[in-house]
C-alpha positions in Angstrom: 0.0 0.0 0.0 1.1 3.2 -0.8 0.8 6.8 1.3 1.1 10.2 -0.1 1.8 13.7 0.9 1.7 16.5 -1.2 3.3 20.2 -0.7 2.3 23.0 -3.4 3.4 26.9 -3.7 6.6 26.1 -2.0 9.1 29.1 -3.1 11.7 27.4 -4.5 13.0 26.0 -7.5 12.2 22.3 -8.3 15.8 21.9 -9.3 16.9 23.1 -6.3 14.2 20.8 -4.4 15.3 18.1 -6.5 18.8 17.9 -5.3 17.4 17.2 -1.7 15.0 14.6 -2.7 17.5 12.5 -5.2 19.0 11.9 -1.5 16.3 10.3 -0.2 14.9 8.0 -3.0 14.6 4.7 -2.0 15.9 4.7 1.2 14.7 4.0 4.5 12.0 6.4 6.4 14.4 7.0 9.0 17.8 7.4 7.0 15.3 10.1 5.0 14.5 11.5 8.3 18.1 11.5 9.3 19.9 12.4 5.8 17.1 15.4 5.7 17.9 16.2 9.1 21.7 16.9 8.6 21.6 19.0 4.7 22.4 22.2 4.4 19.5 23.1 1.8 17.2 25.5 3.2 14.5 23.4 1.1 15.4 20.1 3.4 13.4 21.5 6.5 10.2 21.5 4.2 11.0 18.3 3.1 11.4 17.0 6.8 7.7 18.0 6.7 6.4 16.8 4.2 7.9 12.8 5.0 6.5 13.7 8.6 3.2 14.2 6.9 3.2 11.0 4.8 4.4 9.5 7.7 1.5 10.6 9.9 -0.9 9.5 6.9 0.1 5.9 7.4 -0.1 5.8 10.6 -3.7 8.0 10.4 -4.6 5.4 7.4 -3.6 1.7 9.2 -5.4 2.5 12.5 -9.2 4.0 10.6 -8.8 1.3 8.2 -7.3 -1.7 10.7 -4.3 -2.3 8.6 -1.3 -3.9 9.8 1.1 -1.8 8.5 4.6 -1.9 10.3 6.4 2.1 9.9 9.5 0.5 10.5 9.3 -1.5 6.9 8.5 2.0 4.9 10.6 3.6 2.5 10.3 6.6 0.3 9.6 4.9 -2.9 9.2 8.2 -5.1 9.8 11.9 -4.4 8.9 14.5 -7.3 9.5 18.3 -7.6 7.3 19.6 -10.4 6.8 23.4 -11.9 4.3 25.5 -10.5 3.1 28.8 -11.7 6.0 31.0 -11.8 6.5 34.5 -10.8 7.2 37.8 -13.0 9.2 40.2 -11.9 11.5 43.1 -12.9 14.7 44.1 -11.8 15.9 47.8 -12.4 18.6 48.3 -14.8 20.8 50.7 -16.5 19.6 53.7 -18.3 16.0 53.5 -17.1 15.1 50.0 -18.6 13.9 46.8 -16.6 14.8 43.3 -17.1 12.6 40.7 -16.0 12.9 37.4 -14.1 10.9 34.9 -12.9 10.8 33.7 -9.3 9.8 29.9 -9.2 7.8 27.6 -7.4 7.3 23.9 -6.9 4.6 21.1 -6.1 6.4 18.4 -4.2 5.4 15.3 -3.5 5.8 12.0 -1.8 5.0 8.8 -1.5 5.8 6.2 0.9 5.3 2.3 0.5 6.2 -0.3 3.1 8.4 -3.5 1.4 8.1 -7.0 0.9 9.5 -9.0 4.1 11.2 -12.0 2.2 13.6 -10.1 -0.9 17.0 -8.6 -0.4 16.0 -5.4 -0.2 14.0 -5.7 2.9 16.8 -7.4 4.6 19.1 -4.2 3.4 21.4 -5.8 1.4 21.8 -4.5 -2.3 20.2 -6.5 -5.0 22.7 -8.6 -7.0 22.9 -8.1 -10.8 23.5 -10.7 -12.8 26.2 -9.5 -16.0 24.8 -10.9 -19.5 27.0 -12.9 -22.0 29.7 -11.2 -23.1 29.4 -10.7 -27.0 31.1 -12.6 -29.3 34.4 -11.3 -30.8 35.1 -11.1 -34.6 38.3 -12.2 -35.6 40.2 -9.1 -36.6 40.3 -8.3 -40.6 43.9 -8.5 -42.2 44.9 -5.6 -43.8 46.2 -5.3 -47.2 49.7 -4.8 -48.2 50.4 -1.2 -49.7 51.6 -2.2 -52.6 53.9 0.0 -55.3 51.0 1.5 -57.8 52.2 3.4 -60.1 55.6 3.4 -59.6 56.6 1.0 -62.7 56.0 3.8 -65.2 58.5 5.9 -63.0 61.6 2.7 -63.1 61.0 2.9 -67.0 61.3 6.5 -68.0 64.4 6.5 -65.4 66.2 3.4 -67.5 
């Protein structure tokens, strides 16, 4: 089962919201909660939030619905920054003109889903990748020998 939590009008760009949530893909809810906890990105204390939120949905969720839902086995399985509408502005400039800018904002969102108890990955160990059959090799193509073109004509005029 899967929980969501959404934040929208945050001021700041996706990209920049982005680089915090690449951090925290896949991983445990608390390594998110701890990784988030110790970044340097001002956008990481919304993001805190917003796991907290998800977090609090799943636990709101498993005790109106009587699911047994362990917290412990969640993990952030997908965590999106998307455009929202952006802002014009204009900046003063040199000889009375105005150049504009744009101030952006993002929709974040995230969703939480608990894993399977029997694979690797619940167990925390990384998943094994198996390497496919290495191609065939082609024997390599002899080359010709330069041979003297043209050069009979030369030995004859020179005799």
């Amino acid at each position: 089962m899967e929980f969501r939590a959404e934040m929208r009008y945050l001021r700041v760009s996706p990209q920049k919201a982005r680089l915090v949530l690449e951090l925290i893909k896949g991983r445990r809810v608390e390594e998110a909660r701890n990784t988030l906890l110790f970044t340097k990105k001002r956008v990481a204390a919304h993001v805190g939030k917003l796991l907290q939120s998800a977090l609090d949905n799943a636990n709101f969720l498993s005790v109106e619905k009587n699911l047994d839902i362990e917290l412990d086995n969640l993990y952030v399985k997908s965590a999106i920054a998307n455009d929202g509408p952006r802002m014009k502005r204009i900046r003063p400039a040199p000889q009375g003109r105005a150049f504009r800018y744009q101030r952006r904002i993002s929709h974040i969102e995230l969703v939480l889903a608990e894993r399977a108890h029997g694979g690797a990955q619940a167990s925390g160990q990384p998943r094994t990748v198996t390497a496919a059959a290495p191609a065939k090799r082609r024997a390599p193509v002899a080359k010709k020998a330069a041979g003297k073109t043209g050069g009979s004509k030369k030995k004859a005029a020179a005799k």
